[in-house]
C-alpha positions in Angstrom: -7.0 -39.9 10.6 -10.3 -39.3 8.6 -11.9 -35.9 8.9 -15.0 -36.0 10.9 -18.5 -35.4 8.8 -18.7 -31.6 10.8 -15.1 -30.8 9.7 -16.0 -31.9 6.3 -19.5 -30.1 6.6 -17.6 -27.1 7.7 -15.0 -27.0 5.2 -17.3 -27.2 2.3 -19.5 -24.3 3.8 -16.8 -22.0 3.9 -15.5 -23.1 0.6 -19.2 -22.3 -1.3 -19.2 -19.2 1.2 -15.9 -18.3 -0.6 -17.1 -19.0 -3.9 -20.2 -16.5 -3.0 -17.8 -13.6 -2.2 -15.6 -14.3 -4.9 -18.6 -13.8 -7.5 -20.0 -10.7 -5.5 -16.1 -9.1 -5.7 -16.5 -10.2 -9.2 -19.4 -8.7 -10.0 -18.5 -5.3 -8.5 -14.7 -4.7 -8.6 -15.1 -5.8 -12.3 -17.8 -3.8 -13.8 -15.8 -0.2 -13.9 -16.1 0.3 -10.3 -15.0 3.8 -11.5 -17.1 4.9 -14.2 -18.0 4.0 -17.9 -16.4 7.2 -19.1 -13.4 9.6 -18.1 -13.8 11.9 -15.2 -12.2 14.8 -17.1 -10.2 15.7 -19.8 -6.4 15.1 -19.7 -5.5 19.0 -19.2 -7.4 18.7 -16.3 -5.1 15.8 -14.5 -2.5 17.6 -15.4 -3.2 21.4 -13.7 -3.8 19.3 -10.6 -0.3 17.5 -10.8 1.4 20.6 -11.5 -0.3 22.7 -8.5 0.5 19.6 -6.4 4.4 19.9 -7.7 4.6 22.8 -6.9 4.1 22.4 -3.1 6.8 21.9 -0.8 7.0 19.6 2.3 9.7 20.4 4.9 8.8 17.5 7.2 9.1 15.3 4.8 12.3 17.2 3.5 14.0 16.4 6.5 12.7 12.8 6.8 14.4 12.1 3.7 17.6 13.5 4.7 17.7 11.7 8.5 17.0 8.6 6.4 19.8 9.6 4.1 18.0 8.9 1.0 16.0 11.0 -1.8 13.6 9.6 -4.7 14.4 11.1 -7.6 11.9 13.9 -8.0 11.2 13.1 -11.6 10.4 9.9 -11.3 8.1 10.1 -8.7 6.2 13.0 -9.9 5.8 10.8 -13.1 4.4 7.7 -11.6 2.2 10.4 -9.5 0.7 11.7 -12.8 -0.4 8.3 -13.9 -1.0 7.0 -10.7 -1.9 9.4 -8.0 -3.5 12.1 -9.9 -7.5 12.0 -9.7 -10.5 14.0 -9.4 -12.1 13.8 -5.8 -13.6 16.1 -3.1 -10.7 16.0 -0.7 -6.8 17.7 -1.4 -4.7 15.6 -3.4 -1.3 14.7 -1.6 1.1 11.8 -2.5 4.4 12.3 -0.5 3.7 8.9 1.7 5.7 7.9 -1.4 9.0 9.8 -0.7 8.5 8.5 3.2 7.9 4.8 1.7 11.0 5.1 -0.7 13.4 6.1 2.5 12.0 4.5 5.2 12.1 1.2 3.2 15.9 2.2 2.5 16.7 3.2 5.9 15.3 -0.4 7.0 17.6 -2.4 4.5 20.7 -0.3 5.6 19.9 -1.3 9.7 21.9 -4.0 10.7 19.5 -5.0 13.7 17.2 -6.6 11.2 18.2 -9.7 10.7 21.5 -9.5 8.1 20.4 -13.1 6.9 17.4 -11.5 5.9 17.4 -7.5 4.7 18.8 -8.9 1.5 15.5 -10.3 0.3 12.8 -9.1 2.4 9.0 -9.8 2.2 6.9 -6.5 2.1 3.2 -6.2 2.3 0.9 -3.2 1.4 -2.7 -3.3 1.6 -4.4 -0.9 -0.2 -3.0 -1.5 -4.3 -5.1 1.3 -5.8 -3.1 1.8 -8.8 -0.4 0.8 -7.8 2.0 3.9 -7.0 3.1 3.1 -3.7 4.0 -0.9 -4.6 6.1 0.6 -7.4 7.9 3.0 -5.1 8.6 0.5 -3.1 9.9 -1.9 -5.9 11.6 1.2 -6.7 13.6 1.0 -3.1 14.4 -2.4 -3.6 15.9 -2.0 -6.9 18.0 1.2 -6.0 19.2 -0.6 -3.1 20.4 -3.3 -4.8 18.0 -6.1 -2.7 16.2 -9.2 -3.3 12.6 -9.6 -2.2 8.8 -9.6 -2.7 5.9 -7.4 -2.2 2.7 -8.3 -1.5 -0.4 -5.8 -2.5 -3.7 -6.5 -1.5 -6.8 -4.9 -3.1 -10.0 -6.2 -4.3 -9.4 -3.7 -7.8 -8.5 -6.4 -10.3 -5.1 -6.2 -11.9 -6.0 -7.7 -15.3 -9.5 -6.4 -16.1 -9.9 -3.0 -18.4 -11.5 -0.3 -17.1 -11.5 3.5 -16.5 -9.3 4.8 -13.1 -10.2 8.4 -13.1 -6.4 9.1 -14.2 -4.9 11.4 -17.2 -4.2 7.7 -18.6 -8.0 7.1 -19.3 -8.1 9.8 -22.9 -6.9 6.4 -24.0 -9.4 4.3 -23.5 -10.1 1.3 -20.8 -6.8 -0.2 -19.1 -5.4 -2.5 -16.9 -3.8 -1.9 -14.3 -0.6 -4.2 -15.7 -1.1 -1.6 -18.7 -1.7 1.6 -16.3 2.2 0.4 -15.0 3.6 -0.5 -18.2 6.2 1.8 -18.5 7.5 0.8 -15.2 7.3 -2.9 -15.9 11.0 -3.8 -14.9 10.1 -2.9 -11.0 6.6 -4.5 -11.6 7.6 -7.8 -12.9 10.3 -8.5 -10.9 9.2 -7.6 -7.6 5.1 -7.3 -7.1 2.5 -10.1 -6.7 -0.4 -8.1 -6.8 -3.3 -10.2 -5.4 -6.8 -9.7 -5.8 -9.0 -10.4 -2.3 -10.1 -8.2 0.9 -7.5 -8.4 3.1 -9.4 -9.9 6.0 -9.3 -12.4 3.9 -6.0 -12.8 2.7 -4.1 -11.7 5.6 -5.1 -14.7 7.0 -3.6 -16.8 4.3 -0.2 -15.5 4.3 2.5 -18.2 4.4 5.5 -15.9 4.9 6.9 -16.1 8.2 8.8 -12.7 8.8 7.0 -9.5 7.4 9.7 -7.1 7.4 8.2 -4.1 6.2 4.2 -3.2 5.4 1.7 -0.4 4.4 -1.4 -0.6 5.8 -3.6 1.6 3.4 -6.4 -0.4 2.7 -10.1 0.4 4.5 -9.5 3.0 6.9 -12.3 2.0 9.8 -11.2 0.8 13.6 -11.6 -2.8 12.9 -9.8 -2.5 9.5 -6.7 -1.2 10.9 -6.5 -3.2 13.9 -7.5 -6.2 12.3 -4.4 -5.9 9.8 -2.2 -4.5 12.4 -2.6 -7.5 15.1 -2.0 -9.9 11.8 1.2 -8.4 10.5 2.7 -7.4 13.9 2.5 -11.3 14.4 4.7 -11.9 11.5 7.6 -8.8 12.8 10.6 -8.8 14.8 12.2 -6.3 16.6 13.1 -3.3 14.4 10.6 -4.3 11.4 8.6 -1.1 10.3 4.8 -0.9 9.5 4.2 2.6 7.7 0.7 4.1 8.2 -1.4 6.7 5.8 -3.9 9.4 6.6 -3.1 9.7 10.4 -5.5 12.4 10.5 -7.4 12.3 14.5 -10.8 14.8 12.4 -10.6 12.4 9.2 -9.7 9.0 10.3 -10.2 8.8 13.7 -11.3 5.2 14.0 -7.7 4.7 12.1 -5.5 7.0 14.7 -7.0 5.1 17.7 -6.0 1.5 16.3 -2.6 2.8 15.6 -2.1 4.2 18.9 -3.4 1.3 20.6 -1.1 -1.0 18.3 1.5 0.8 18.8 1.3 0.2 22.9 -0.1 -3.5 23.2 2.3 -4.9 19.7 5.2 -2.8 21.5 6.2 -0.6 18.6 7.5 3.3 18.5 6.1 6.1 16.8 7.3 8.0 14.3 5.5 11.2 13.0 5.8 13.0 10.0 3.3 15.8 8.4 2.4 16.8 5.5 0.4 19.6 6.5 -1.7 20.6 9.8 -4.6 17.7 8.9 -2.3 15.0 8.0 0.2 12.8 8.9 1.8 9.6 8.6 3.4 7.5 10.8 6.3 5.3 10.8 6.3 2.8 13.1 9.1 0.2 14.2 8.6 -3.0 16.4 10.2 -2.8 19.8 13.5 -4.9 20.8 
């Protein structure tokens, strides 16, 4: 049956209102959204990396070891150096990365997931940056010896040069692909890194089980919920959604959409701290 003339008014509205955002996301993500120049010289990045190294975590230590598995340290403070490493107001901290790497692991290993499915499971992350936590996560997958996808959000362009406020940037504009080079084995094989707000392409997604996400992206009530709501409809029982900066003085409008997920989605809780002001949380869809 033929569309009717307001479907096919409709559809063409929202496809030029599409093409409007698309150009305004252009415009902005791809102009050095970070800065023409480098933030600071390279012995700079790496004072802050080493002061960070130095710090310990015992919550996170003993995540690690209920989950029964450990990145390797100097792999991950690598990747951190390129990736994590910048120049902002607040403290640096990048051990959601060790709690990605073993939660992720623990999930493959549980056997109420789905066996026909663990193998080659679809992740999503919102929130690409760039591009540490996908790349722990491809990380997991390769270590465990699994299949599967991940999905990153972000409206940062993978293929357009710029400057990230990074160590990497004494060297001139990159790309994100080029930022992740020398990891390019866990990139290529098991990241689709695409470029939209993820109101938008949340709503788009064909996969029909989600088995694992991080929801890092905008950090506002309707943000979180939004994304919550749309990948607790793609979970089953036991899948895990992994949540940054649970912080009540920070993020507040983010703690109250997890805690009110977490009760109407029918999910536990799972806290872990870094320190006194933050936390993440770990949450795994109810049977």
């Amino acid at each position: 049956m033929a569309a009717s003339p307001l479907t096919l008014l409709n559809n063409s509205l929202a496809r030029k209102a599409q093409k409007v955002a698309d150009l305004w996301v252009s415009g902005r993500w791809h102009d050095f959204p970070f800065g023409r120049s480098p933030w600071a010289e390279p012995q700079t990045y790496r004072a802050l990396w080493e002061r960070e190294f130095q710090k310990s975590y015992p919550e996170i230590d003993g995540f690690e070891k209920k989950s029964g598995y450990v990145l390797d340290a100097s792999w991950f403070h690598d990747l951190a150096l390129h990736t994590q490493i910048v120049i902002k107001n607040s403290p640096l901290c990048y051990q959601h990365g060790r709690i990605l790497y073993a939660a992720l692991r623990r999930y493959l290993d549980t056997t109420e997931n789905c066996p026909a499915l663990t193998p080659n499971p679809t992740i999503l992350e919102t929130g690409t940056a760039r591009g540490f936590s996908a790349t722990i996560l491809a990380k997991a997958l390769h270590d465990h010896a699994a299949g599967g996808k991940i999905l990153t959000f972000d409206l940062l362009p993978h293929n357009t040069p710029m400057f990230w406020n990074c160590i990497d940037d004494q060297e001139g504009p990159k790309t994100r692909r080029a930022l992740l080079a020398p990891w390019s084995d866990l990139v290529d094989r098991f990241i689709v890194f695409i470029e939209t707000d993820s109101r938008i392409g949340l709503q788009k997604i064909a996969a029909s089980r989600i088995g694992f996400a991080f929801l890092d992206g905008a950090h506002t009530y309707r943000d979180v919920a939004f994304e919550f709501e749309t990948v607790s409809a793609h979970q089953k029982p036991g899948d895990i959604i992994v949540f940054d900066d649970y912080s009540p003085d920070l993020f507040p409008g983010l703690v109250r959409a997890v805690d009110e997920g977490c009760q109407t989605q029918g999910y536990d809780k799972e806290f872990i701290r870094s320190d006194k002001n933050r936390a993440y949380v770990v949450a795994k869809k109810k049977g």
